[in-house]
PyMOL Python script that loads the backbone (N, CA, C, O; Angstrom):
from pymol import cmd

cmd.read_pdbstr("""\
ATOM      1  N   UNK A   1       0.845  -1.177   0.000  1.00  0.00           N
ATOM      2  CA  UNK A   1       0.000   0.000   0.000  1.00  0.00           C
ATOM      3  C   UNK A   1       0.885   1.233   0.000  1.00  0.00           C
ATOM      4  O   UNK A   1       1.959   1.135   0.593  1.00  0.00           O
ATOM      5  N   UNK A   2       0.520   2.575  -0.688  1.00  0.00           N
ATOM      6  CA  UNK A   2       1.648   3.816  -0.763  1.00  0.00           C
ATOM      7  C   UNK A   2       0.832   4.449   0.275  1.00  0.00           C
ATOM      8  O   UNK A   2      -0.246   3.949   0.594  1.00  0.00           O
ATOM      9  N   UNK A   3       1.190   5.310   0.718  1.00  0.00           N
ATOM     10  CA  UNK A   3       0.349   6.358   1.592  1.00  0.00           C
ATOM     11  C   UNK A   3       0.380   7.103   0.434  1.00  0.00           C
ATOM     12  O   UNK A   3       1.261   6.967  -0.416  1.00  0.00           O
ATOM     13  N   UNK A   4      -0.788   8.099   0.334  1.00  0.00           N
ATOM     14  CA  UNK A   4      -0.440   9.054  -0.544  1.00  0.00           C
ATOM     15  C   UNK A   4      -0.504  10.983   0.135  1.00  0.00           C
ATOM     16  O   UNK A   4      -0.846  11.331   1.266  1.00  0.00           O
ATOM     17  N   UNK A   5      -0.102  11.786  -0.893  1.00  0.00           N
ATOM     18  CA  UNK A   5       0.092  13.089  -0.298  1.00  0.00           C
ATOM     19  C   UNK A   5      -0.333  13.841   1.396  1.00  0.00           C
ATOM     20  O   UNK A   5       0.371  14.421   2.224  1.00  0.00           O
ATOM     21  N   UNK A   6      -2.184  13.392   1.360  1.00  0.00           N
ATOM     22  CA  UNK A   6      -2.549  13.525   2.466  1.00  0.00           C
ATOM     23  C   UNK A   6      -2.751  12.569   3.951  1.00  0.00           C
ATOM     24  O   UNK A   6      -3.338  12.856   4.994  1.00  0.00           O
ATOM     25  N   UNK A   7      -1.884  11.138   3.480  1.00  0.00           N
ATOM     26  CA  UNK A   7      -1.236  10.898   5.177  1.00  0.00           C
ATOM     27  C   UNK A   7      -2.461   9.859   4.396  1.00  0.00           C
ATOM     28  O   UNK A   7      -2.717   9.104   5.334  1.00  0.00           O
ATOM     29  N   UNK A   8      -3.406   9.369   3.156  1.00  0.00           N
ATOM     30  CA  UNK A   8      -4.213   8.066   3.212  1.00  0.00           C
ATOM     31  C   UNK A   8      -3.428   6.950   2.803  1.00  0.00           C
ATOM     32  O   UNK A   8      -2.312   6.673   2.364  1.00  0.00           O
ATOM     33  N   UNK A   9      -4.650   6.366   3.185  1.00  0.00           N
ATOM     34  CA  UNK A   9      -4.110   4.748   2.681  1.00  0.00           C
ATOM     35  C   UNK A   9      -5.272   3.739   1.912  1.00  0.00           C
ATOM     36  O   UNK A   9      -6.387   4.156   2.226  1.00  0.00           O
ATOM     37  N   UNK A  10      -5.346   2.806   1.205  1.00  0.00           N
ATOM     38  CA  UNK A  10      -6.428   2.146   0.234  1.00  0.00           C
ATOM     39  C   UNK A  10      -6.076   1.191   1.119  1.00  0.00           C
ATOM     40  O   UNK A  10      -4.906   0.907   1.379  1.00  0.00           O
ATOM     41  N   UNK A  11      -7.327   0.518   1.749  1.00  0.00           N
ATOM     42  CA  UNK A  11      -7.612  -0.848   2.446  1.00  0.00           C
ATOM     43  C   UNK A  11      -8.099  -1.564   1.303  1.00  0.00           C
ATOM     44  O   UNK A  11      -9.184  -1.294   0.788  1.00  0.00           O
ATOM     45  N   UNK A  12      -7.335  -2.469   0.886  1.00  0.00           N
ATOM     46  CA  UNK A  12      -7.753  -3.405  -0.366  1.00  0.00           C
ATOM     47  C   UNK A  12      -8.844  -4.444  -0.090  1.00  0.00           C
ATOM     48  O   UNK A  12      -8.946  -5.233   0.849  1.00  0.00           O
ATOM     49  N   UNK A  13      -9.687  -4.225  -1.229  1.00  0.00           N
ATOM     50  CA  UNK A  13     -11.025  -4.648  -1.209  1.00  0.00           C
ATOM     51  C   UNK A  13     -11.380  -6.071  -0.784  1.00  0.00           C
ATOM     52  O   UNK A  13     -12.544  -6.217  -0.410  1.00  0.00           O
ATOM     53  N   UNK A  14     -10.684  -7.020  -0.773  1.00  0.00           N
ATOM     54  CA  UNK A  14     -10.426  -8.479  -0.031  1.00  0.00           C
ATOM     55  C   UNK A  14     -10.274  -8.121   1.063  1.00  0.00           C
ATOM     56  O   UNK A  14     -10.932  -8.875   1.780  1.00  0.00           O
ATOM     57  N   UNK A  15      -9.462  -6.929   2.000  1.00  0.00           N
ATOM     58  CA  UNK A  15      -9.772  -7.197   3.431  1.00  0.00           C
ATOM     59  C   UNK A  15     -11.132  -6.181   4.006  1.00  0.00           C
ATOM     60  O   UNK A  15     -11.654  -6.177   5.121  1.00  0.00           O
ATOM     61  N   UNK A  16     -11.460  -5.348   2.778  1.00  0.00           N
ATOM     62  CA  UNK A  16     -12.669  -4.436   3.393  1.00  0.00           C
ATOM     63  C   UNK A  16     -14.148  -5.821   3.655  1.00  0.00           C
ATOM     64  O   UNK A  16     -15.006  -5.857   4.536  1.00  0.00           O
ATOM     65  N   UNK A  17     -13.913  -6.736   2.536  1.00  0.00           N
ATOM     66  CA  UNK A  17     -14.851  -7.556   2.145  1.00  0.00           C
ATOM     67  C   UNK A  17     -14.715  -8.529   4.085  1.00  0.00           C
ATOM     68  O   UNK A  17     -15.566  -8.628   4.968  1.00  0.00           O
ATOM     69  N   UNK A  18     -13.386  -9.003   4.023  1.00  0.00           N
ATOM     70  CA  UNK A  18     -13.192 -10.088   5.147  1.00  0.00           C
ATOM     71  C   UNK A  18     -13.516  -9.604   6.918  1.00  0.00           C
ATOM     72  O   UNK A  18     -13.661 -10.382   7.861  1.00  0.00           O
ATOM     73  N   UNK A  19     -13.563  -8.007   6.953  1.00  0.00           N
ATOM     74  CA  UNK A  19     -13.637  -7.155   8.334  1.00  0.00           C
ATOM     75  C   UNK A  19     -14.983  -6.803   7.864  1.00  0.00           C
ATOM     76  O   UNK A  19     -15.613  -6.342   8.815  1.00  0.00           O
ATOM     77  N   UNK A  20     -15.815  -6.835   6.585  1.00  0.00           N
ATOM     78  CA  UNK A  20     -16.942  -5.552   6.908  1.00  0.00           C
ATOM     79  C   UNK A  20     -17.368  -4.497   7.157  1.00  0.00           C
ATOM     80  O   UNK A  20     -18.420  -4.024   7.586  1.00  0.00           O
ATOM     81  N   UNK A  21     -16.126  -4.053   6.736  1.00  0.00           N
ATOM     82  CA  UNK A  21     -15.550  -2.206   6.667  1.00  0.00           C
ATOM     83  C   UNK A  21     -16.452  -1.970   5.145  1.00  0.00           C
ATOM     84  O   UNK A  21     -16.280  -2.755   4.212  1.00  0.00           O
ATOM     85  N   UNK A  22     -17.270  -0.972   5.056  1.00  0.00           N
ATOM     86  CA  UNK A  22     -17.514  -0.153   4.423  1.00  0.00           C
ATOM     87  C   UNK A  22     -17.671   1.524   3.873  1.00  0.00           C
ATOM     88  O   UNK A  22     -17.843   2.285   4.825  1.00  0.00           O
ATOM     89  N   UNK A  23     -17.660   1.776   3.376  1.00  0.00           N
ATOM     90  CA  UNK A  23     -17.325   3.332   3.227  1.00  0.00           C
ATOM     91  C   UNK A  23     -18.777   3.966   3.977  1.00  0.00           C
ATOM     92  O   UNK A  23     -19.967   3.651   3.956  1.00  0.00           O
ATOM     93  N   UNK A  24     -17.743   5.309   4.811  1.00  0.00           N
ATOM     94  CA  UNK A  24     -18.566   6.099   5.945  1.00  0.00           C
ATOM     95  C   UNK A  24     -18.406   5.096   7.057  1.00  0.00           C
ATOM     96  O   UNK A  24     -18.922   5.654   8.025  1.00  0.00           O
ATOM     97  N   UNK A  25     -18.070   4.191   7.349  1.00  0.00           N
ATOM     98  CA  UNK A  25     -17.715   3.602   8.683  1.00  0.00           C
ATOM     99  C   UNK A  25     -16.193   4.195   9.109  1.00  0.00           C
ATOM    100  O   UNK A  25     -15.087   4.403   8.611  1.00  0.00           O
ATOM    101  N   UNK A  26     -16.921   4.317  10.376  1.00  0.00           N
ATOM    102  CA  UNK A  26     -15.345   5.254  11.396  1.00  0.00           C
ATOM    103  C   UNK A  26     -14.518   4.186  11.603  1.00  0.00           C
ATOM    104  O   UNK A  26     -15.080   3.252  12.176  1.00  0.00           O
ATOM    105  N   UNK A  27     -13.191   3.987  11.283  1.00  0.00           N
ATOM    106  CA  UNK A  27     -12.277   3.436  12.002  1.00  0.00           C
ATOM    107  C   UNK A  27     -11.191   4.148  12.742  1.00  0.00           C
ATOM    108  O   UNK A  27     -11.286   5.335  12.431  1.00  0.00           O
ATOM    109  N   UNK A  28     -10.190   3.968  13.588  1.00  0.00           N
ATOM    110  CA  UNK A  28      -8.486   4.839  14.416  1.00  0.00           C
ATOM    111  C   UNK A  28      -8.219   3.932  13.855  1.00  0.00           C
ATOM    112  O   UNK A  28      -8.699   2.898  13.390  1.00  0.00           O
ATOM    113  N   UNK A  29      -6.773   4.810  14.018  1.00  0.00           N
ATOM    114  CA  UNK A  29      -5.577   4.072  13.574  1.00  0.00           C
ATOM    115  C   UNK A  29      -4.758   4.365  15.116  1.00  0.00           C
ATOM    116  O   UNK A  29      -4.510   5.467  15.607  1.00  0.00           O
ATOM    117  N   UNK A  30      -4.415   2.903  15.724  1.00  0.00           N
ATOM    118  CA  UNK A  30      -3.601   2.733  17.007  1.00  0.00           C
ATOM    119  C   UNK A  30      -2.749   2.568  16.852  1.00  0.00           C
ATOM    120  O   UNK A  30      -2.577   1.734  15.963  1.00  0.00           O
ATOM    121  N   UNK A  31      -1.473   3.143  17.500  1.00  0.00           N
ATOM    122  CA  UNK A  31      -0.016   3.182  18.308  1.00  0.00           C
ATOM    123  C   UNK A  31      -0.502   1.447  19.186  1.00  0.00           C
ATOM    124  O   UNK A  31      -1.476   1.226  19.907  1.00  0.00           O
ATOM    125  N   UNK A  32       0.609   0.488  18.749  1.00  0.00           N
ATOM    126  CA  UNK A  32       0.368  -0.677  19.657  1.00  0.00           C
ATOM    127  C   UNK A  32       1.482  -1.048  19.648  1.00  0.00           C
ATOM    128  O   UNK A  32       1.678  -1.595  18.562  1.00  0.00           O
ATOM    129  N   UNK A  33       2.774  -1.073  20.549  1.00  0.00           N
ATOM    130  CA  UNK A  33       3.985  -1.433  20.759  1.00  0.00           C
ATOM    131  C   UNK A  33       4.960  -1.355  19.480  1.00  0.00           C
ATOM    132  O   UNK A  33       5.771  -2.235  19.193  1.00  0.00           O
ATOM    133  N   UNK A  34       4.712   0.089  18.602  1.00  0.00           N
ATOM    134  CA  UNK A  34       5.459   0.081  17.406  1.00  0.00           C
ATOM    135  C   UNK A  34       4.811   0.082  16.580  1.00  0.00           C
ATOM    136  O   UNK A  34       5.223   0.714  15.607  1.00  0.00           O
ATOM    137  N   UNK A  35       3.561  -0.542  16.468  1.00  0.00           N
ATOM    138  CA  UNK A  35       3.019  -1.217  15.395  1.00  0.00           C
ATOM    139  C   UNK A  35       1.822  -0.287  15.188  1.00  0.00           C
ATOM    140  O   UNK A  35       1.220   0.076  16.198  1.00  0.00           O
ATOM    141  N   UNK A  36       1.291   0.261  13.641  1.00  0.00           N
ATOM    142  CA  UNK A  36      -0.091   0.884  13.540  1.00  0.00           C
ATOM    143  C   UNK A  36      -0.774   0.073  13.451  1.00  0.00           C
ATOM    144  O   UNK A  36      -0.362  -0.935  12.877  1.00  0.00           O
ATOM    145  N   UNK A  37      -2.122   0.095  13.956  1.00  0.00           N
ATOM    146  CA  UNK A  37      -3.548  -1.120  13.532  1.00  0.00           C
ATOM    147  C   UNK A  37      -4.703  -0.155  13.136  1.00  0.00           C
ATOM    148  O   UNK A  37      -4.965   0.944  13.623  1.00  0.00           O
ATOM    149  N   UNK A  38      -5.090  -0.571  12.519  1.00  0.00           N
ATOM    150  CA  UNK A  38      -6.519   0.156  12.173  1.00  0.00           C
ATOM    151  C   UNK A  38      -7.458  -0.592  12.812  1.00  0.00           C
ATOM    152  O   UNK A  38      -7.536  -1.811  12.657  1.00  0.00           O
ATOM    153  N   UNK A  39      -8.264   0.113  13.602  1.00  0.00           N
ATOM    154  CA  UNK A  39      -9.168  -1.505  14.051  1.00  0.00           C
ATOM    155  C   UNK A  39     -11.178   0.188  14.113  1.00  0.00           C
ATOM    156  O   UNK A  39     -11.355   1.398  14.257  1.00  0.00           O
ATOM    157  N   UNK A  40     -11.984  -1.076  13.885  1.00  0.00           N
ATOM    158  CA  UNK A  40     -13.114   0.220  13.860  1.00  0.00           C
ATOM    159  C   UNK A  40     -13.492   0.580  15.229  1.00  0.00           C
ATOM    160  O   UNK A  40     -12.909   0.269  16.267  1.00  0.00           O
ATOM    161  N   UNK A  41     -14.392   1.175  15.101  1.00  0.00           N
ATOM    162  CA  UNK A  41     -14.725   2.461  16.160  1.00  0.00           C
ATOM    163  C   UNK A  41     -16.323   1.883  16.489  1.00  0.00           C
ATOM    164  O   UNK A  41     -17.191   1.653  15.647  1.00  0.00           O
ATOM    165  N   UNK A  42     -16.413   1.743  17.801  1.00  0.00           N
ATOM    166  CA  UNK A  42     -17.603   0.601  18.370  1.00  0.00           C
ATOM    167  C   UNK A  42     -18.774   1.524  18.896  1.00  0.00           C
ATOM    168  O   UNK A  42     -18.476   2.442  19.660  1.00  0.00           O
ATOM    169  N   UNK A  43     -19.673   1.389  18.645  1.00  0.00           N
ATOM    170  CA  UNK A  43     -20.873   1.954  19.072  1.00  0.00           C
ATOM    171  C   UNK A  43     -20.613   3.680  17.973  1.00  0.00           C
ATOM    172  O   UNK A  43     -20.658   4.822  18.430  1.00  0.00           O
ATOM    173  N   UNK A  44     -20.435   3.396  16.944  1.00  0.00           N
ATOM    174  CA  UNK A  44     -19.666   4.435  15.787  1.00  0.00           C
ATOM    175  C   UNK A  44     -21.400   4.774  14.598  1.00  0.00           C
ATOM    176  O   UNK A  44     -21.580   4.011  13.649  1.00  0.00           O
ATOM    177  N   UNK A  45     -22.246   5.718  14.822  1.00  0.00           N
ATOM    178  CA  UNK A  45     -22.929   5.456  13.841  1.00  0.00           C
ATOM    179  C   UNK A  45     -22.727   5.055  12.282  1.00  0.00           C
ATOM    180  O   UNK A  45     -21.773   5.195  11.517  1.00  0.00           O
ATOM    181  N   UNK A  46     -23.857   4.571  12.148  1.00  0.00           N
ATOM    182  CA  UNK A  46     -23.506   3.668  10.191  1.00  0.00           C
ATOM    183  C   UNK A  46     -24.274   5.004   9.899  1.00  0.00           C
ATOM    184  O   UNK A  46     -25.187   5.622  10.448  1.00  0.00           O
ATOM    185  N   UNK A  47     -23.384   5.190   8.637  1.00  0.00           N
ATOM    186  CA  UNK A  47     -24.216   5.997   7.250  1.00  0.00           C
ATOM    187  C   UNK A  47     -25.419   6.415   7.064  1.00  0.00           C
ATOM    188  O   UNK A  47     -25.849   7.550   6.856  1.00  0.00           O
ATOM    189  N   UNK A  48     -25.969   5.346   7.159  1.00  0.00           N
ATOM    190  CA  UNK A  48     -27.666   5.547   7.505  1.00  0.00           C
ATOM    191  C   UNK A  48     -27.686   6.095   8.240  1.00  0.00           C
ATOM    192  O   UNK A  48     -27.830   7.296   8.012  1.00  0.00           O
ATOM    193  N   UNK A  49     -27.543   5.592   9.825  1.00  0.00           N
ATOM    194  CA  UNK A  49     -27.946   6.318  10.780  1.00  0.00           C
ATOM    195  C   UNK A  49     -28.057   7.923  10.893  1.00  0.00           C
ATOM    196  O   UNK A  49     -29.134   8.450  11.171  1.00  0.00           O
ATOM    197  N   UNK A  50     -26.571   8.868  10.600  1.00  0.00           N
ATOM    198  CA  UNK A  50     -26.181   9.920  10.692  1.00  0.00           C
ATOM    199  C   UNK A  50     -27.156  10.560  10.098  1.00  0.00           C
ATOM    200  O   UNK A  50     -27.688  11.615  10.442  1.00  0.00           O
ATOM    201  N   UNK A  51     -27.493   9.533   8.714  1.00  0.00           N
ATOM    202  CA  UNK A  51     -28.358  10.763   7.824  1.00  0.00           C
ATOM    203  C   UNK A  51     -29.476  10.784   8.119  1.00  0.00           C
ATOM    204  O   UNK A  51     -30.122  11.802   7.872  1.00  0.00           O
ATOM    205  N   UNK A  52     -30.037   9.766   8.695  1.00  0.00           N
ATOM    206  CA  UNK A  52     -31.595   9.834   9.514  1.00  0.00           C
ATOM    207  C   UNK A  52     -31.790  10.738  10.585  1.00  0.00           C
ATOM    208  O   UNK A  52     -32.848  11.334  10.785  1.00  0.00           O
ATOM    209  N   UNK A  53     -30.297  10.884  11.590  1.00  0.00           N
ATOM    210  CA  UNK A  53     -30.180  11.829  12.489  1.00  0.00           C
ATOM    211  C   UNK A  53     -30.941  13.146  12.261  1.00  0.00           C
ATOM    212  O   UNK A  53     -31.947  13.684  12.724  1.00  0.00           O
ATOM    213  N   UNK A  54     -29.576  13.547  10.914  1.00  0.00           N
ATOM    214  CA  UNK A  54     -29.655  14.861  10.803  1.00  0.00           C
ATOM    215  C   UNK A  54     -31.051  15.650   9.684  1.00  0.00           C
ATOM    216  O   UNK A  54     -31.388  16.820   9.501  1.00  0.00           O
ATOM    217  N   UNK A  55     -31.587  14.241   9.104  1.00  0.00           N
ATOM    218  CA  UNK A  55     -32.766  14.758   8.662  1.00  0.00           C
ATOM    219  C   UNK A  55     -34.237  14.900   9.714  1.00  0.00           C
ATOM    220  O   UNK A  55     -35.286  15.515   9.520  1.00  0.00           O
ATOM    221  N   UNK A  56     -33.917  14.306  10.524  1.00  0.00           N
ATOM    222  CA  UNK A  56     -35.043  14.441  12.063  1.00  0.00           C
ATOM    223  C   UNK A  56     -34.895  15.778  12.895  1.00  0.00           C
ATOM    224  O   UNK A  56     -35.767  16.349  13.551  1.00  0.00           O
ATOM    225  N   UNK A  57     -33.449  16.167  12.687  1.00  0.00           N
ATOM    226  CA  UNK A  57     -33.174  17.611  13.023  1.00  0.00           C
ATOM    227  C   UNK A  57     -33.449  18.724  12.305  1.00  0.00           C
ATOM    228  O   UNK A  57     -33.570  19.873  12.731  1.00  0.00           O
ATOM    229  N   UNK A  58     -33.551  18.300  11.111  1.00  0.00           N
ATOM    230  CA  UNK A  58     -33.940  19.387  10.170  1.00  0.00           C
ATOM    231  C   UNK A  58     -35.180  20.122   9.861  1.00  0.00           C
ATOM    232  O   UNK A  58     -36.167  19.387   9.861  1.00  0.00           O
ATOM    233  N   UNK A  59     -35.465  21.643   9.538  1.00  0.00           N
ATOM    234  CA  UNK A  59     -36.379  22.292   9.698  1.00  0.00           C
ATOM    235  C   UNK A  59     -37.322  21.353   9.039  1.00  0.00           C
ATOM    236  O   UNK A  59     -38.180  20.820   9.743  1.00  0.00           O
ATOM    237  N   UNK A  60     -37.264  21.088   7.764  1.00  0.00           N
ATOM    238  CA  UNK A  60     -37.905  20.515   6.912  1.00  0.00           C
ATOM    239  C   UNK A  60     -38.555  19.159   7.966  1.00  0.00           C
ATOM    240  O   UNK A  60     -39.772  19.035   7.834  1.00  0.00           O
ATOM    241  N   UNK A  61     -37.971  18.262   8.862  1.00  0.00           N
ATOM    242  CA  UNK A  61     -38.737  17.308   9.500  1.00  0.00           C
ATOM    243  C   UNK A  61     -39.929  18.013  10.441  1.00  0.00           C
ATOM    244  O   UNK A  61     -40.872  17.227  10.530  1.00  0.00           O
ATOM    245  N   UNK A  62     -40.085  18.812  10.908  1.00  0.00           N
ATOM    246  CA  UNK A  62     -41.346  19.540  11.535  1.00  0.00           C
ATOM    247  C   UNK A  62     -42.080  20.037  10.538  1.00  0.00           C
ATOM    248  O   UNK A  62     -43.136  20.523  10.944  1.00  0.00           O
ATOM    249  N   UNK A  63     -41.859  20.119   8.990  1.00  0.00           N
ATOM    250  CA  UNK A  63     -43.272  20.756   8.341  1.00  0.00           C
ATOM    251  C   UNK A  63     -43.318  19.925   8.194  1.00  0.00           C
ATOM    252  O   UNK A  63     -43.226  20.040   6.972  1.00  0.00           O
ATOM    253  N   UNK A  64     -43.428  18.505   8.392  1.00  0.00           N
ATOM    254  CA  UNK A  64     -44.061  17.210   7.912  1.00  0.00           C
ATOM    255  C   UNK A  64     -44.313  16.454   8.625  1.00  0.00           C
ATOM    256  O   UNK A  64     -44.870  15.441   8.201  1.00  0.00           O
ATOM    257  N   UNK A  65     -43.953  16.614  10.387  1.00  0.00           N
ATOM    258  CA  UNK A  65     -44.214  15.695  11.056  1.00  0.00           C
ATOM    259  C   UNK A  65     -45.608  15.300  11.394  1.00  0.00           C
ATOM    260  O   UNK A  65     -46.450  16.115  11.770  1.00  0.00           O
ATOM    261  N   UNK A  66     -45.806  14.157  11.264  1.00  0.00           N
ATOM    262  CA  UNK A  66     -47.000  14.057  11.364  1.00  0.00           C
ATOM    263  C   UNK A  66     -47.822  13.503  10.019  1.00  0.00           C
ATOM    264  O   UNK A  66     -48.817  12.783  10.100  1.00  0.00           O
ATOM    265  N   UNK A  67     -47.288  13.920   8.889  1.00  0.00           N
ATOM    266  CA  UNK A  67     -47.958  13.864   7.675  1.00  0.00           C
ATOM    267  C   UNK A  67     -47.788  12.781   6.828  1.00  0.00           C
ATOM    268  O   UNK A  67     -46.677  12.626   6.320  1.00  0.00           O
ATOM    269  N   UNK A  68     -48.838  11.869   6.539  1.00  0.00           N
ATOM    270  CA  UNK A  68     -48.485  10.516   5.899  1.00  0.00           C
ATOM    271  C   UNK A  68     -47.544  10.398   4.878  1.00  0.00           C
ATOM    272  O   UNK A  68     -47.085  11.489   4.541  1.00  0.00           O
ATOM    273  N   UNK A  69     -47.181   9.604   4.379  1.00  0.00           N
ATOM    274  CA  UNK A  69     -46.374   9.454   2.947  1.00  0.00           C
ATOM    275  C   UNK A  69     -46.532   9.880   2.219  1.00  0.00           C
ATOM    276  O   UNK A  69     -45.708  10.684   1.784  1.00  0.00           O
ATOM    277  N   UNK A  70     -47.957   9.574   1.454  1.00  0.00           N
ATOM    278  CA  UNK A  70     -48.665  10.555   0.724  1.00  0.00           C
ATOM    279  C   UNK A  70     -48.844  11.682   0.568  1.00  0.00           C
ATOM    280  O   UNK A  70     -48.662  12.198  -0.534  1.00  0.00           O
ATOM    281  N   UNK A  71     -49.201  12.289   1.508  1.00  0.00           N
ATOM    282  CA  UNK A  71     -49.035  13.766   1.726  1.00  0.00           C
ATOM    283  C   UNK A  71     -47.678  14.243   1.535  1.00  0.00           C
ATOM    284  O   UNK A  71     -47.330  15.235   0.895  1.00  0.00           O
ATOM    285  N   UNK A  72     -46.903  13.354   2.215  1.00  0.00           N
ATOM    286  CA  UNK A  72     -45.285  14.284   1.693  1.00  0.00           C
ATOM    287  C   UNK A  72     -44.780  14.134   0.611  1.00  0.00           C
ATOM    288  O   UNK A  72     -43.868  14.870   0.234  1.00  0.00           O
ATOM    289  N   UNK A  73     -45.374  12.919  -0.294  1.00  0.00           N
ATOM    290  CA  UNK A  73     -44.866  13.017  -1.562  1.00  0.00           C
ATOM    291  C   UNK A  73     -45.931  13.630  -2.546  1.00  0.00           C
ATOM    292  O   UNK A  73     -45.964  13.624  -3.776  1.00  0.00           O
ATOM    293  N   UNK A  74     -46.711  14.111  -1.702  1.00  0.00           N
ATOM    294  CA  UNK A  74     -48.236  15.662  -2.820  1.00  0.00           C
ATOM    295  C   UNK A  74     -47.276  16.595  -2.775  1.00  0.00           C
ATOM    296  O   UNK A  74     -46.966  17.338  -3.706  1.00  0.00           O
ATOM    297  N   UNK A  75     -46.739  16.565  -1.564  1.00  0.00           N
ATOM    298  CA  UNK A  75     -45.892  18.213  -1.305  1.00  0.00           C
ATOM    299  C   UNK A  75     -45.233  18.623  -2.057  1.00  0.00           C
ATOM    300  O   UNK A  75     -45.286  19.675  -2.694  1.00  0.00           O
ATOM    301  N   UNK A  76     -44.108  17.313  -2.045  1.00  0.00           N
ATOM    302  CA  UNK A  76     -42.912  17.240  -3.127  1.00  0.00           C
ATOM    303  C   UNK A  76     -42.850  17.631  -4.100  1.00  0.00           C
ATOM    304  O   UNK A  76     -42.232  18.548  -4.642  1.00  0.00           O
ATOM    305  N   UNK A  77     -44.174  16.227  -4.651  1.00  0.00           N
ATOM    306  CA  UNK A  77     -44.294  16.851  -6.434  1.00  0.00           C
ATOM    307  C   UNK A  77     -45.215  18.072  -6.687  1.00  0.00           C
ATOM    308  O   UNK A  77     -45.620  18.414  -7.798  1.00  0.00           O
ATOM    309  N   UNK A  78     -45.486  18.674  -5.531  1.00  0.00           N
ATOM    310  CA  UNK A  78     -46.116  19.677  -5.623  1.00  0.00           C
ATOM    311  C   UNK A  78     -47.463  19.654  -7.003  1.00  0.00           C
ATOM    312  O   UNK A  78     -47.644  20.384  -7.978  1.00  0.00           O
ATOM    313  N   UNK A  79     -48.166  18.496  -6.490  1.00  0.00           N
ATOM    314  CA  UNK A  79     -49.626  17.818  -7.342  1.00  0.00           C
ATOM    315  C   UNK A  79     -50.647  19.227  -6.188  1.00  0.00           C
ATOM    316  O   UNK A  79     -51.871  19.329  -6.279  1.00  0.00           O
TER     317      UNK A  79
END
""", "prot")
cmd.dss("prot")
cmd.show_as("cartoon", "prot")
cmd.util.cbc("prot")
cmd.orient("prot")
């Protein structure tokens, strides 16, 4: 693996596949007697999650709370 300019590195796709690392999952990189490890980050929200977060926070989730599916997709397509 090269590091490149900004300090990354490519986790090759056979070990993303064998750990279950996917992109937007948090992992550190640990100091362990010399040695770096990458190991992931536990109780770390998934992808999904974050974006469900921050759309429940968003202004836009109170003009709709409450409002069936339907209704939010009348809104949308503005029918």
């Amino acid at each position: 693996m090269l590091l490149n300019s900004k300090g990354q590195v490519t986790i090759p796709a056979a070990l993303r596949a064998k750990y279950n690392l996917h992109e937007g999952d948090e992992v550190d990189v640990i100091e362990d007697d010399g040695v770096l490890r990458i190991v992931r980050v536990e109780g770390a929200e998934t992808p999904g999650q974050r974006l469900v977060r921050r759309m429940r926070s968003s202004r836009v989730s109170k003009d709709v709370d409450g409002m069936s599916t339907d209704e939010i997709m009348e809104l949308l397509r503005g029918d």
